[in-house]
Structure formats: structure tokens, C-alpha cells
C-alpha positions in Angstrom: 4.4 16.9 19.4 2.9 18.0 16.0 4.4 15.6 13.8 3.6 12.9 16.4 -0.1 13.8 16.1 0.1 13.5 12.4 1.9 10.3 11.8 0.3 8.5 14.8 -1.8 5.5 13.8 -2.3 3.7 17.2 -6.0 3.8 18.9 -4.4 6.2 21.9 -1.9 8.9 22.2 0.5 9.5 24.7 3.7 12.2 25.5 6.4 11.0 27.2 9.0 14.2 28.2 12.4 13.5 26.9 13.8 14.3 30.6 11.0 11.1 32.0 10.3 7.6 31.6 7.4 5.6 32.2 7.7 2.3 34.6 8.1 -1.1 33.1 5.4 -3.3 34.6 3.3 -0.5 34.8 3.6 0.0 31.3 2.7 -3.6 30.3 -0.5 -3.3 32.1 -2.1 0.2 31.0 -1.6 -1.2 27.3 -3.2 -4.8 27.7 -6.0 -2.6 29.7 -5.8 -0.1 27.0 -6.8 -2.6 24.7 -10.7 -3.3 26.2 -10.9 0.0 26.4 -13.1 3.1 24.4 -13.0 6.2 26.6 -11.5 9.2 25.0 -9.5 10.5 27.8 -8.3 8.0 29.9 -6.4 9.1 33.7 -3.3 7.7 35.5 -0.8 8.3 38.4 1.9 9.3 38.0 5.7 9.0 40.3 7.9 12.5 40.8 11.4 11.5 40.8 13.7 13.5 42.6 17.3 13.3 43.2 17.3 11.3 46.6 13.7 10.4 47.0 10.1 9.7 44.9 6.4 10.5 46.3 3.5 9.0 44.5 0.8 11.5 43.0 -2.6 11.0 42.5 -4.5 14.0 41.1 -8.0 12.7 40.9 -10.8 12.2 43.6 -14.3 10.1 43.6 -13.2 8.0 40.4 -13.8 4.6 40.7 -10.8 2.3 38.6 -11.9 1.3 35.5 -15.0 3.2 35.4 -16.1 5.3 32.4 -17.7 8.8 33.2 -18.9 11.6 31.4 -18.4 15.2 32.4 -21.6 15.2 34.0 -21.1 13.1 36.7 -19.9 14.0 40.1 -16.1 13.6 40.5 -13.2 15.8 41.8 -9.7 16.1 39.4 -7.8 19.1 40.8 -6.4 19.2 37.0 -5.1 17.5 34.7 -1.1 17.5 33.7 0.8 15.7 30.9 2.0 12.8 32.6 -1.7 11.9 33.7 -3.6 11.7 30.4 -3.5 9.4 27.3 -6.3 10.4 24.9 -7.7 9.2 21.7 -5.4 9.7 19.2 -8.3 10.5 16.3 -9.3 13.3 18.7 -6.3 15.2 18.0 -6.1 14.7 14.0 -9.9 15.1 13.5 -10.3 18.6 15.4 -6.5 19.5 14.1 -5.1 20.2 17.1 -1.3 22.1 16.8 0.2 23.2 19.6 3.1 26.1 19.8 6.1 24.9 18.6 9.6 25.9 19.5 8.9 26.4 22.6 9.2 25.4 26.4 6.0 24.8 28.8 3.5 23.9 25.9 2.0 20.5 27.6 -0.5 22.7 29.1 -2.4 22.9 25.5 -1.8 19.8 24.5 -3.5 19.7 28.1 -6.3 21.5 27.6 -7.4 20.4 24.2 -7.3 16.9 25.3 -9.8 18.1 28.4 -12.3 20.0 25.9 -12.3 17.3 23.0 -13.0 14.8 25.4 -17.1 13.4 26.3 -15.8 9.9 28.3 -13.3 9.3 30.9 -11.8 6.8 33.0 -9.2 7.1 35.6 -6.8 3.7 35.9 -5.2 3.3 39.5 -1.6 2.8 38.0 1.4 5.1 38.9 2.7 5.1 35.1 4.7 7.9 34.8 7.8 8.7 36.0 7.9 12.7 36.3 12.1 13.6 37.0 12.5 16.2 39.0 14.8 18.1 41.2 17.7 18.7 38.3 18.7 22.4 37.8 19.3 21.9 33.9 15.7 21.1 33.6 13.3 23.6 31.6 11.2 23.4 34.8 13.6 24.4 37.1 13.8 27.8 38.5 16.3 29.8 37.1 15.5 28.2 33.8 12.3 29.5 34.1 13.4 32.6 34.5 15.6 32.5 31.9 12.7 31.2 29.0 9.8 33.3 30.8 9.5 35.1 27.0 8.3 31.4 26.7 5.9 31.2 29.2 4.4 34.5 28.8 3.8 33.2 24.8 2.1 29.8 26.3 0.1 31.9 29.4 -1.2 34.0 26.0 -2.0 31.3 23.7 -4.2 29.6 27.0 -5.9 32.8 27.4 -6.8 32.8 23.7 -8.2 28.6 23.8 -9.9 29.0 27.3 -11.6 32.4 26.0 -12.3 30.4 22.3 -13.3 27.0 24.3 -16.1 29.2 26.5 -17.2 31.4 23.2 -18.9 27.9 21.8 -20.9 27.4 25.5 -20.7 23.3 24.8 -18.6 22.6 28.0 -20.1 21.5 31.0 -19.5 23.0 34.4 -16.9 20.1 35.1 -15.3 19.9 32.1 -15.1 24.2 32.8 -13.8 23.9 35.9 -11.2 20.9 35.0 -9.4 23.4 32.5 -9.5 26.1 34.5 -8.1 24.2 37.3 -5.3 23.4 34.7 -5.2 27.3 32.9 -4.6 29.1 35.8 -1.9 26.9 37.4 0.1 27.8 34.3 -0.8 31.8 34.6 0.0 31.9 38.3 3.4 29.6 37.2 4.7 32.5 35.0 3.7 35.3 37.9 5.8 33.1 40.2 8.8 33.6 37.7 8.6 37.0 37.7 9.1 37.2 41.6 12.5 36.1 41.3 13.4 39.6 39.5 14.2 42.1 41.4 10.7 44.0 43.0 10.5 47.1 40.5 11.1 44.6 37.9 8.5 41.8 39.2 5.3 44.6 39.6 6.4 46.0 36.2 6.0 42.5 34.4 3.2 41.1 36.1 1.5 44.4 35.8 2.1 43.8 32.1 1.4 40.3 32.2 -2.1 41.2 33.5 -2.6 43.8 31.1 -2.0 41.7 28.2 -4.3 38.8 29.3 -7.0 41.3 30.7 -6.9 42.5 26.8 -6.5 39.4 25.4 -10.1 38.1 27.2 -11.6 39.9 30.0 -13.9 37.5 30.7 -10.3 34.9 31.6 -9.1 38.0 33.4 -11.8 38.4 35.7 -12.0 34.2 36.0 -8.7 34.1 37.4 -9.8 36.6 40.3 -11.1 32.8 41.5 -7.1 31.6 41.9 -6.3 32.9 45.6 -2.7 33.6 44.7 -3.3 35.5 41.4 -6.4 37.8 43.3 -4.0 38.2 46.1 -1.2 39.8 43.6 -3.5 42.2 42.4 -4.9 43.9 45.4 -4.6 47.0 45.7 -3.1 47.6 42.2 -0.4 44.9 42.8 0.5 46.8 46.0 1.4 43.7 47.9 3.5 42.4 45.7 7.2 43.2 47.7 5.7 41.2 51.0 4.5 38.2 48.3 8.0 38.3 46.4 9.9 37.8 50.3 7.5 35.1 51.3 8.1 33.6 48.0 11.9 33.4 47.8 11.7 32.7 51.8 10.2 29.8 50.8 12.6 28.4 47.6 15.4 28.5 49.8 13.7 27.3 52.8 12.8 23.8 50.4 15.9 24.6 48.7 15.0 25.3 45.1 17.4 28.4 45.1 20.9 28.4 45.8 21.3 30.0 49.3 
């Protein structure tokens, strides 16, 4: 992703997963609107593929098509993912951006940047994307998650670090806030999940550390992600209720089948 944002020269910028596709005719459209447009960050829909079935996603609220907003106006995005966003490639090169390399789960910074270097947005009603999922050899998929969760933890710190930096400079508005966090915490509580499929010693152990680390990392992000339900929920009563979350959680991956049974 690095060496794309250097050697880009187009007007917008765009990451397309090696595991995903984006649709044809859909395609053809967002560039020939692309091309009347100035927005920095602009927002799509995107398709989840999965092995006998799709469902369309739409991740944004109150945003008229083809509109151009600013962070102060009233909208709704319950966050912001890679296969949503295009932004203004000069964004990226001006400001520097680099995100973690060698390394699973790192679209969440790419993520986040894009969010805070962006002033304009505009959401396009077109289901670009096509986000595959559903195959166990994917990064995303659990046990591979499990397996790479060294990964995640170093991505879940390096967030910590940019949404602690990002808030440091007070220039964000209380959308534009609320947008990354919306998209940070999804990624913490991602990498708790992971470490319910250990056994229970193990998972209170490591998300005890977990916590730890980010609480010393930025208190300020610790105490912010008391606002996530699930993450508050883990810690009560020094992560006592951890065993009862762990067997609703694994109830539930085999129940929709994301674990072997």
C-alpha cells in the first residue's frame, strides 16, 4: 500500500484487497462520476460475497447521492471500512501517510487517516465493491485470525497511538471524532474477539494484557472505549465475566457456522 501511495499519479486513490474485486458496470460509473468530482473522501456500497449467497451493505445514513458535506453537517456513517472509501490521492503523499507494513489487518489506518485528512465528503449510491467472504484460507477468517493475532495486537497498538495523536492536535470535529472511533474500536474489540477462541485462562490473560498495553499506550483511548458495549462489558468486574462472554461467543460461531462443529 506504501509504494502505491508513492507512485500514484491519478486525482483519487483506491485499495482493492487481492482476495476482492470490484463490479464492472459499477466500476464504469464511479470513474466517469469521479471525474466532475472534488471531494476528498468520497463513500460507496459495497457487496459481501459469500460462498452461496451475497447481501448488499450500506454503511452510511442521511447522505443525500452526490452531495458534498463537511464534517459539520448532520449525517450518520456507523464507520468507515476499506471497501467504502476512495480519497484524494494528494492527501496521502502530502501529510506522508505510511501505514504498517508486513502485516495483516492494516486497512483500518489506511482507514483512519483517510477519515482525519479529510474536510469534504460525498457518499455515491453505487454497490462498487465486491468484499469475498466466507473462505477459511482468508486472513479474516477465524482461525487465521487467531493464528496472526501478534498481527492484530501490533495494528490495535499502532490505532491507539494515531487516535491518541489525531485528538492531541484538537482540530477534529465531533463527527469526524466519532466516525474514527466508530471505526477504532471495531478493530480493538475484533482482536478481543480473537482471543475468546483460546482456551478461558488463556483469553483473560491476553485481553487483560491487551488492555493493559493500550490503557498505557493512551489512557484517554482506554477510557474512550468504555463507550463500546462489548469492550465495557469484558472488563466488569476485572474481566470477571469473561468465561460466560467466551461461551456465548463460540455458541454463536458455530450456531452461524464460522467454526467447525
Amino acid at each position: 500500500m506504501n509504494k502505491g501511495i508513492t507512485l500514484a499519479t491519478g486525482k483519487y486513490f483506491k485499495v482493492i484487497d487481492g482476495d476482492d474485486w470490484v463490479d464492472t458496470d459499477s466500476l464504469i460509473k464511479f470513474v466517469e462520476k469521479l471525474k466532475n468530482m472534488n471531494s476528498d473522501l468520497v463513500l460507496t456500497n459495497h457487496t459481501e460475497v459469500y460462498p452461496n449467497h451475497t447481501m448488499k451493505v450500506c454503511l452510511v445514513h442521511d447522505l443525500v447521492d452526490g452531495k458534498t458535506y463537511t464534517w459539520n453537517d448532520k449525517f450518520d456513517i456507523k464507520r468507515v471500512a476499506l471497501h467504502t472509501l476512495t480519497i484524494k490521492t494528494r492527501l496521502l503523499q502530502q501529510n506522508k501517510v505510511h501505514i504498517t507494513e508486513n502485516c495483516f489487518y492494516v486497512d483500518v489506518e489506511y482507514v483512519i487517516w483517510s477519515i482525519y485528512l479529510a474536510h469534504t465528503i460525498t457518499y455515491l449510491d453505487i454497490y462498487l465493491y465486491m468484499y469475498r467472504l466466507g473462505n477459511n484460507n482468508q486472513s479474516v477468517s477465524k482461525m487465521n485470525m487467531l493464528k496472526n493475532v501478534n498481527m492484530q495486537e501490533k495494528v490495535s497498538y499502532q490505532l491507539v497511538k494515531l487516535y491518541d495523536q489525531f485528538n492531541q492536535k484538537s482540530n477534529m470535529s465531533i463527527n469526524q471524532d466519532d466516525t474514527i472511533f466508530n471505526t477504532f474500536k471495531r478493530s480493538i474489540g475484533s482482536t478481543m474477539r480473537t482471543y475468546l477462541l483460546l482456551d478461558t485462562q488463556s483469553a483473560r490473560l491476553h485481553i487483560i494484557n491487551f488492555d493493559k498495553n493500550i490503557s498505557n499506550i493512551s489512557r484517554m483511548s482506554f477510557n474512550k472505549l468504555n463507550e463500546d458495549k462489548f469492550i465495557k462489558f469484558l472488563r466488569l468486574d476485572n474481566y470477571f465475566m469473561i468465561p460466560f462472554i467466551r461461551a456465548l461467543y463460540k455458541f454463536w460461531l458455530l450456531k452461524y457456522a464460522y467454526l467447525d462443529k
